[in-house]
N, CA, C and O of each residue as an XYZ file, in Angstrom:
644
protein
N     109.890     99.596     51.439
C     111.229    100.049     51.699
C     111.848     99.114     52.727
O     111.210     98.924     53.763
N     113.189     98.419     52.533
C     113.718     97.626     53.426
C     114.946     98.552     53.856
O     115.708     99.168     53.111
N     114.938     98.456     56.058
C     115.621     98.962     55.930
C     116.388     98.022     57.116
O     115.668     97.364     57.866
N     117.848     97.970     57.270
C     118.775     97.065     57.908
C     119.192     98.284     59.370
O     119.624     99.437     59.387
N     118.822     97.371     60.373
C     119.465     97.859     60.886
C     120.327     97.006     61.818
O     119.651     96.094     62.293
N     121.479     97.001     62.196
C     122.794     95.972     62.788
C     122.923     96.291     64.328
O     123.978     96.142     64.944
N     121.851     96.703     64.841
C     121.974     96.804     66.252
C     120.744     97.064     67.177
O     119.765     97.722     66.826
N     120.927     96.380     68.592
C     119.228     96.884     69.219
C     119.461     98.225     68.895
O     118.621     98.712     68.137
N     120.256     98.862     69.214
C     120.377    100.218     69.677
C     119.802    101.415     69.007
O     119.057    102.355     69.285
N     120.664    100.834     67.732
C     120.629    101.668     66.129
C     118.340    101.593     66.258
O     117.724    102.589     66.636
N     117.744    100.517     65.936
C     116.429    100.434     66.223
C     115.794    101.182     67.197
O     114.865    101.845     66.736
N     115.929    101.272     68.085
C     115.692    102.138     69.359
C     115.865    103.280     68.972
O     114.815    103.911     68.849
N     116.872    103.871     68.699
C     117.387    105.818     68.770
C     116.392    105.669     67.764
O     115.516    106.532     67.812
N     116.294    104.924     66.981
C     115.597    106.025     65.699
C     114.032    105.559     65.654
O     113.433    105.669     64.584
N     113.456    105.113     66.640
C     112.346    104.892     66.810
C     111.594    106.458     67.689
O     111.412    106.807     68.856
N     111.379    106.953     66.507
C     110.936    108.318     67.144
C     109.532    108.494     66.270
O     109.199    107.908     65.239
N     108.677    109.713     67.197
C     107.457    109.901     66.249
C     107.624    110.845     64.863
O     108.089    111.968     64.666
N     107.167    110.086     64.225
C     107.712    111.100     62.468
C     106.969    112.619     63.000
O     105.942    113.001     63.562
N     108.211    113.165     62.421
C     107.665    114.846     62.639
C     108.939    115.479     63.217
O     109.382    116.560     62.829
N     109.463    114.759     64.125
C     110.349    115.163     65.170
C     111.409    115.734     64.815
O     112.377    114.976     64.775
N     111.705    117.370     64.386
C     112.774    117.728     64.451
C     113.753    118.418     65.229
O     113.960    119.583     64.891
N     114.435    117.941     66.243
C     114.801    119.044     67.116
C     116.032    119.509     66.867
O     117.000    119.159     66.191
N     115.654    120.677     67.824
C     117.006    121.843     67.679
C     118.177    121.674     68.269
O     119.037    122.552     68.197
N     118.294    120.995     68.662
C     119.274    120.361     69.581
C     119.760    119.335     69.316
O     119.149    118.682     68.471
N     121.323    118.594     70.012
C     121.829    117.493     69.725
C     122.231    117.096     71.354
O     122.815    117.896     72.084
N     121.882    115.944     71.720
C     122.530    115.489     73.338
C     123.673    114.420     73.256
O     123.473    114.001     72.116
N     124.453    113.903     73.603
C     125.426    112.989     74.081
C     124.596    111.736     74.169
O     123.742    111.500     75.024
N     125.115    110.650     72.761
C     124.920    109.220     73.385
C     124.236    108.862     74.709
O     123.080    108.641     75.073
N     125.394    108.898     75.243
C     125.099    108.733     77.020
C     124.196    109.172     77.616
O     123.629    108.542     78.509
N     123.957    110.037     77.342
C     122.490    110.673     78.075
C     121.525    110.669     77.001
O     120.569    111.286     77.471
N     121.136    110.196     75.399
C     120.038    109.742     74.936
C     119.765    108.402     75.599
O     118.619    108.084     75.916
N     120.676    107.722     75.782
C     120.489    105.816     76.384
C     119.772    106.005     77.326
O     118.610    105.605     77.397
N     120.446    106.727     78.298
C     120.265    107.060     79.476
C     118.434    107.337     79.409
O     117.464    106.779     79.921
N     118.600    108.291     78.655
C     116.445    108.471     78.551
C     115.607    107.362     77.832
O     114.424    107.163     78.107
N     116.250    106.712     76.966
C     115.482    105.256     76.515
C     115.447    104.160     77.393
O     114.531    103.339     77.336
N     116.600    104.058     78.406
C     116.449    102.902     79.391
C     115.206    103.835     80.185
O     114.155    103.196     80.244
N     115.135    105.078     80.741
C     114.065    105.341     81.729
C     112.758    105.227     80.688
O     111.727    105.096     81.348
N     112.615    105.234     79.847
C     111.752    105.547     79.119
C     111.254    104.050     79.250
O     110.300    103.855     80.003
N     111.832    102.949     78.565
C     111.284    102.018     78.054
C     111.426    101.084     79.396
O     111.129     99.890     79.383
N     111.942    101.807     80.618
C     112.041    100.940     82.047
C     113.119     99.354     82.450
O     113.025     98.517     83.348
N     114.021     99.506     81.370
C     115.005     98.799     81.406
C     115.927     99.218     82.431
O     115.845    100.348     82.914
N     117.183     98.021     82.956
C     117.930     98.124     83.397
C     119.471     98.415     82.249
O     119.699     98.276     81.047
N     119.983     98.720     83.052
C     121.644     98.896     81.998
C     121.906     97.147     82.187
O     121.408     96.638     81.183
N     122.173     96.651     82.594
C     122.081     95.114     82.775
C     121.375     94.329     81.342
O     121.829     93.557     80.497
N     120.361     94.814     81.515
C     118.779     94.205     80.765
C     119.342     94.388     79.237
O     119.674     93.409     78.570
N     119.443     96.121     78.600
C     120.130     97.095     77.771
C     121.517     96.015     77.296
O     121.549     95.275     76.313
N     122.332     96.166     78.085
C     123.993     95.207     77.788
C     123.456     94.133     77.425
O     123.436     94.071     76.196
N     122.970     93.178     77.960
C     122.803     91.817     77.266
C     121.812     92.027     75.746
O     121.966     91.311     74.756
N     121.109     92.813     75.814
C     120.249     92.857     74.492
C     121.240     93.339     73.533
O     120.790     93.159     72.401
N     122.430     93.890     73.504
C     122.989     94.751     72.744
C     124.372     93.820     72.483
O     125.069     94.092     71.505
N     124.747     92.726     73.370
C     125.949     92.014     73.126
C     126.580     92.470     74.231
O     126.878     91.468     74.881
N     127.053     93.735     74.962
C     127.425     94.828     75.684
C     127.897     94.011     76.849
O     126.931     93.390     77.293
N     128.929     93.774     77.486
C     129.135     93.983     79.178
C     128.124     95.007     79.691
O     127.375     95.618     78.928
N     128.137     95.204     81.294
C     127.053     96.025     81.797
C     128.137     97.028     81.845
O     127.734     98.083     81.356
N     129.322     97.095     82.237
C     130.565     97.471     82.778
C     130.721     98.752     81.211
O     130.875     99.971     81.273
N     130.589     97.743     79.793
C     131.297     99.080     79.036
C     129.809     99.693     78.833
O     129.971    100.818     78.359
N     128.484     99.431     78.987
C     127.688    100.445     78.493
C     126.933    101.167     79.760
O     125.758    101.525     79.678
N     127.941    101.391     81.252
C     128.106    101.930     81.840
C     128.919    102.984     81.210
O     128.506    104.120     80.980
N     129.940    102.602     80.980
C     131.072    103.469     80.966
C     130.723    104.135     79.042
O     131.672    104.742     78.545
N     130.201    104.069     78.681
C     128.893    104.381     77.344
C     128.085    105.438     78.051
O     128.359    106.638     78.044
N     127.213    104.959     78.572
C     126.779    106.400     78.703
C     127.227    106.968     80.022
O     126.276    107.234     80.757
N     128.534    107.253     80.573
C     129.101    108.191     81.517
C     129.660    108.932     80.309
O     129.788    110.124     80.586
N     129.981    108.686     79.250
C     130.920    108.670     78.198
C     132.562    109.220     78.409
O     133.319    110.165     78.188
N     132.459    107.643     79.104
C     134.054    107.439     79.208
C     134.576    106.690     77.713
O     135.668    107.028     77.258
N     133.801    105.747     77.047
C     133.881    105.204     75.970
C     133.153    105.193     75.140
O     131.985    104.830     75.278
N     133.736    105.645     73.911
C     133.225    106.197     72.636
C     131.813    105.176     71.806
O     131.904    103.962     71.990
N     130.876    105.560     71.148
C     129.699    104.878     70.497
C     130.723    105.163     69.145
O     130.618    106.126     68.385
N     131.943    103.843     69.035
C     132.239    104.312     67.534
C     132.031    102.911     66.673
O     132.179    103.129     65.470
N     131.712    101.466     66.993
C     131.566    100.709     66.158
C     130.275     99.755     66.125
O     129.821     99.531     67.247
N     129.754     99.290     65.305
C     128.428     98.677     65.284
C     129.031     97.059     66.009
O     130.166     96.588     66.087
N     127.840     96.603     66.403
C     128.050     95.317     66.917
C     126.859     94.658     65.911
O     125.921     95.262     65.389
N     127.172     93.347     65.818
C     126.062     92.343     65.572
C     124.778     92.122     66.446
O     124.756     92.418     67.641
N     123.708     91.585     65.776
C     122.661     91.712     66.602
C     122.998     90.129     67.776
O     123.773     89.202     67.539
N     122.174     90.304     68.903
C     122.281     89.175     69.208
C     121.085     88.151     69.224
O     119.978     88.578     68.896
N     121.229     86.821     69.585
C     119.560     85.912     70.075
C     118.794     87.091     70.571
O     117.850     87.568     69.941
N     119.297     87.634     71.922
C     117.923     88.046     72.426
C     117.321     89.298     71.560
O     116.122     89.579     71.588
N     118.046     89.841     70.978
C     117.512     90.933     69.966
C     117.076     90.608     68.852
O     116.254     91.353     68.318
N     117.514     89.384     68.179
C     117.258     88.230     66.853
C     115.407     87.922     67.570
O     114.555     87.928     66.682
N     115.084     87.777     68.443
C     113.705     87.275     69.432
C     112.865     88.296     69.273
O     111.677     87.992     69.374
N     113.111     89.402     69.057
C     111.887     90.533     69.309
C     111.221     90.482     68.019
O     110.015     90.728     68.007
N     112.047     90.093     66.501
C     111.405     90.061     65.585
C     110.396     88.359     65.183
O     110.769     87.203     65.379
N     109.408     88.739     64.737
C     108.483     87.723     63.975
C     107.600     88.365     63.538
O     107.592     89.595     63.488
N     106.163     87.148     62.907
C     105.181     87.522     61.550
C     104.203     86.682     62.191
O     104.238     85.622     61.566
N     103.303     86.596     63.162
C     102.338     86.065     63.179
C     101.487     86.253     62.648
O     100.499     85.623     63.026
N     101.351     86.968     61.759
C     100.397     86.798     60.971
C     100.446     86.865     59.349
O      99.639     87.224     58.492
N     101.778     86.348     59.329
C     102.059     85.885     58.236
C     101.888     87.127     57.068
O     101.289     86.967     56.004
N     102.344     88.010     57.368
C     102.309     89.639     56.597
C     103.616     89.315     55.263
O     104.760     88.925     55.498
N     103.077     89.586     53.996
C     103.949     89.224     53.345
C     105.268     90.441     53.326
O     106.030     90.422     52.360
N     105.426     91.221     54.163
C     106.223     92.361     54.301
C     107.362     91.917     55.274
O     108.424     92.524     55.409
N     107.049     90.932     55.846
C     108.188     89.869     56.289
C     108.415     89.968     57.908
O     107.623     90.671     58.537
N     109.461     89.295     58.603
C     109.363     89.931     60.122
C     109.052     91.336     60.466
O     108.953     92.264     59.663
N     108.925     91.382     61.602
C     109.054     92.968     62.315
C     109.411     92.824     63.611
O     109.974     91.825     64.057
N     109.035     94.002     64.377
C     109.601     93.838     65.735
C     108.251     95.021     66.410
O     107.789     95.882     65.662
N     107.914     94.924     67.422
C     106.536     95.173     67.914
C     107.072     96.279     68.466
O     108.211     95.980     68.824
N     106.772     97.687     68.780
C     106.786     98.728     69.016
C     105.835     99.542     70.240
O     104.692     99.950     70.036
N     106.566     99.671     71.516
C     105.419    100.286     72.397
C     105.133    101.658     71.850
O     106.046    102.416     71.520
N     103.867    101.970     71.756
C     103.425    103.327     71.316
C     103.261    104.240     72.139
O     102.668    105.269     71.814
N     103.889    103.996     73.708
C     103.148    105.037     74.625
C     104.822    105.446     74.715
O     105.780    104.949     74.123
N     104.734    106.839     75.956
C     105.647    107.001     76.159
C     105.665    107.795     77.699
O     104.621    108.380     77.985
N     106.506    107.833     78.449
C     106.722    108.630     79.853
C     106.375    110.421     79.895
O     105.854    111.239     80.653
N     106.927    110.379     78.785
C     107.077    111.958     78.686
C     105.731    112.499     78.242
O     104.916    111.680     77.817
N     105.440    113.635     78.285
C     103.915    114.053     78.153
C     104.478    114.821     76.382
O     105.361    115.635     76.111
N     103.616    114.185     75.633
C     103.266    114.734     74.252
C     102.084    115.891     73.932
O     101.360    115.916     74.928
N     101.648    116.773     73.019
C     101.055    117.594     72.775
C     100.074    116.566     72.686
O      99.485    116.346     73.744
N      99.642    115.663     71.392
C      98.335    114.993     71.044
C      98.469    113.654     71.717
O      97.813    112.716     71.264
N      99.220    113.480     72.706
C      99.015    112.093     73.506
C      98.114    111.547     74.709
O      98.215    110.578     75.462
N      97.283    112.481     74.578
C      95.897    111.562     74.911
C      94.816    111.637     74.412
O      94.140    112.649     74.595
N      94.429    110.764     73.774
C      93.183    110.310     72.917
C      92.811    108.763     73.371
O      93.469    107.954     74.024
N      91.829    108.693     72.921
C      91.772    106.789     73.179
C      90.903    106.339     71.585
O      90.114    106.934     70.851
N      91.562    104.964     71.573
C      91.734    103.987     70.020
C      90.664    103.422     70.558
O      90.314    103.441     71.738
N      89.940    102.698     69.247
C      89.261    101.473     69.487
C      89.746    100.451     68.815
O      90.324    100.645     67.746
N      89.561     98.987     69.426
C      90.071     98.027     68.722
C      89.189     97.392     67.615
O      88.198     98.047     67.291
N      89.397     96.272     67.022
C      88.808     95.769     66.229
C      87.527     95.226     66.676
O      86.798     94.763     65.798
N      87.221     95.207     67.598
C      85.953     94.715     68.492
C      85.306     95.314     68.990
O      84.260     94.885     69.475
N      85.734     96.687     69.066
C      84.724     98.394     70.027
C      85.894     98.400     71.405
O      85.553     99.287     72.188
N      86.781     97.877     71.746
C      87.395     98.039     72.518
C      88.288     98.844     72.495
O      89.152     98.988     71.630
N      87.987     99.907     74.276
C      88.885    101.251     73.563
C      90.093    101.157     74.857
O      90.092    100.523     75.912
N      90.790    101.809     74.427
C      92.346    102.250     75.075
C      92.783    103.214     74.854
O      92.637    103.943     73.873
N      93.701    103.387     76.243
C      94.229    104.934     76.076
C      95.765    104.439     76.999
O      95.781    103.330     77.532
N      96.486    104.990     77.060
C      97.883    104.404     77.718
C      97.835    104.567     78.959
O      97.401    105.673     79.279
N      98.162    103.773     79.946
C      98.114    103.481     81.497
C      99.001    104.757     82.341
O      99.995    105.328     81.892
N      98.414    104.988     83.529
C      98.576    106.016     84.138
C      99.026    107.279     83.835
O      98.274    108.190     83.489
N     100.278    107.380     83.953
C     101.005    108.701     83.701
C     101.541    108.186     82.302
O     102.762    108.288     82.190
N     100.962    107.725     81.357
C     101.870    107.763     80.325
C     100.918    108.369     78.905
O      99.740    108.694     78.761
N     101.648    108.336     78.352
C     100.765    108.902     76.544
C     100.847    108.776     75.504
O     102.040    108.827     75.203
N     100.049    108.578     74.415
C     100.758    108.135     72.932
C     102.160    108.746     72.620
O     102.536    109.715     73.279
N     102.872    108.264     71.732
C     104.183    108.705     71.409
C     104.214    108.931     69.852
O     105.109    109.392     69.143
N     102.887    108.436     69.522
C     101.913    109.424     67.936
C     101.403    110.103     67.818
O     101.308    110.777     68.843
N     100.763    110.529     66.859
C      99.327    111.389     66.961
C      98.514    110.646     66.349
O      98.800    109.780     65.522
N      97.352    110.985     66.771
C      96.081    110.727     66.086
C      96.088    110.183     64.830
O      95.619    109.131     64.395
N      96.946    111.441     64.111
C      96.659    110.773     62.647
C      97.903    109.838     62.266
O      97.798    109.109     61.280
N      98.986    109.844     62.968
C      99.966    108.976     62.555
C      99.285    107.216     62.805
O      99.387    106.239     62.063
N      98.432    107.401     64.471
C      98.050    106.312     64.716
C      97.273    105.668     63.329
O      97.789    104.732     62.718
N      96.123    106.207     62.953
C      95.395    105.859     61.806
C      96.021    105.857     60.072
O      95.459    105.449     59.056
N      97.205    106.400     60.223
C      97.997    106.162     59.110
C      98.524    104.537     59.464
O      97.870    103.788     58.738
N      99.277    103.916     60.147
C      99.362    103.042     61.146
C      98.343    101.727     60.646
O      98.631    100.584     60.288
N      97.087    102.401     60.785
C      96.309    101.115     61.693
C      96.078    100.629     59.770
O      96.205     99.496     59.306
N      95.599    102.341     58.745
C      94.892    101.782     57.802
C      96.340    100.901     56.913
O      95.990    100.262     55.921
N      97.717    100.879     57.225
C      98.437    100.029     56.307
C      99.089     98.819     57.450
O     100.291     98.595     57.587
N      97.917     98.092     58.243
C      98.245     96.974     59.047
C      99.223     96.979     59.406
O      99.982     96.055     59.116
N      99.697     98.223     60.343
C     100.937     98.133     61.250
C     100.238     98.344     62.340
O     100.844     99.166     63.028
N      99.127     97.958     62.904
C      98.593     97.948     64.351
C      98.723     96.354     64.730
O      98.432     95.426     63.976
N      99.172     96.260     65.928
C      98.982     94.767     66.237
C      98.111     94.598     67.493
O      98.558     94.923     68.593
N      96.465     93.929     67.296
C      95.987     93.922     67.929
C      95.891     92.565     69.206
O      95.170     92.261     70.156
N      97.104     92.049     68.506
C      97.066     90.281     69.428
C      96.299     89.828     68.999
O      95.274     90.355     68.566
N      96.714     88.256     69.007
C      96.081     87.312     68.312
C      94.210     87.501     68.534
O      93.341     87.274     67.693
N      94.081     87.882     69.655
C      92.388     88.039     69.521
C      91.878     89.213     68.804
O      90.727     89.167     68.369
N      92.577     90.230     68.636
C      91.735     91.552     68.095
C      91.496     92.363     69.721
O      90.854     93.412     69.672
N      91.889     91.997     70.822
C      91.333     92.749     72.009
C      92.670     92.932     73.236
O      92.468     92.965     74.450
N      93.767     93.015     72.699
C      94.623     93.216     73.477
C      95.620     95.095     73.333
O      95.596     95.707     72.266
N      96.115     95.472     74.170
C      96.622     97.033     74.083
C      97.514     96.907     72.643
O      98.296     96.017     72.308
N      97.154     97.972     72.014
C      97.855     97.786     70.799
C      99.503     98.198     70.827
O     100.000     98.886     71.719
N     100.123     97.736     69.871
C     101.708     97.887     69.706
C     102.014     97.988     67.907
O     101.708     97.290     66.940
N     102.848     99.371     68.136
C     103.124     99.232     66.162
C     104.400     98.396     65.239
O     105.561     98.098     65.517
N     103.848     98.270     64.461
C     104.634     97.545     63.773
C     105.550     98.087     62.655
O     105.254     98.072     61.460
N     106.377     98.435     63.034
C     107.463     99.004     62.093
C     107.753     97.797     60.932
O     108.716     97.030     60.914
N     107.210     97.828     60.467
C     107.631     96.220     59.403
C     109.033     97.049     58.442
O     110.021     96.326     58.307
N     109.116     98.311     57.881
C     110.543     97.917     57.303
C     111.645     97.779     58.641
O     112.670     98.377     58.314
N     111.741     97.359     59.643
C     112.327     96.727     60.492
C     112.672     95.576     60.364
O     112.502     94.883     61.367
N     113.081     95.117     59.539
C     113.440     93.792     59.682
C     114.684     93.281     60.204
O     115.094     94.222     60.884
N     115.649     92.212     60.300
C     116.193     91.387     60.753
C     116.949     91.200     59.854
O     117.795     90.309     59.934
């Protein structure tokens, strides 16, 4: 399945763990607002990845100004995608799997391709489950770094560019 998406942003919001349905709806502005704390960005950092002044995606999520038109991607967002390993499913873009917030099944620990195991650093926790991880790993969307022994990251491959 190829799917387009025309913005960091658009990639981000919808990078959620499959399952997730909530009852609720929040304001732009304050979802950003939890992906910059989440993923430890600055609004600075956020604006330039997005094309954005810092100034309007301030004024974005105060929501003084409306989320009403798509922007083009830019270089530095064009950069997150590649294929090192030459996957015939084409670029992707590497995916942190942990997350800030405490999950029901988010702590377990993986092993890598070598017996090497991991579990997410301090206060943080998978942002999968168990079995999503191993749904994951068995259709080569785990990326273990070029050695097989580095913290893993998923690979959304219909992400493309």
């Amino acid at each position: 399945m190829d799917i387009a998406y025309s913005t960091e942003l658009e990639i981000i919001m919808t990078d959620t763990p499959q399952g997730f349905s909530p009852d609720w709806v929040s304001p732009p502005g304050e979802s950003i607002a939890d992906l910059l704390e989440e993923h430890g960005w600055t609004q600075a950092e956020l604006a330039e990845r997005l094309g954005y002044t810092a100034k309007h995606l301030n004024q974005l999520i105060k929501g003084k100004v409306p989320l009403s038109e798509k922007v083009g991607r830019t270089s530095a967002s064009d950069a997150d995608f590649w294929n090192p390993d030459d996957d015939p499913r084409g670029l992707w873009r590497r995916s942190d799997l942990t997350a800030a917030k405490p999950y029901s099944d988010g702590h377990y620990v993986v092993v890598g391709p070598h017996g090497d195991q991991f579990s997410p650093r301090g206060d943080r926790y998978w942002s999968i489950s168990r079995e999503t991880f191993r749904e994951l790993e068995r259709d080569n969307r785990i990326w273990w770094g070029k050695t097989g022994r580095t913290f893993p990251y998923g690979l959304p491959r219909g992400e493309r560019r």
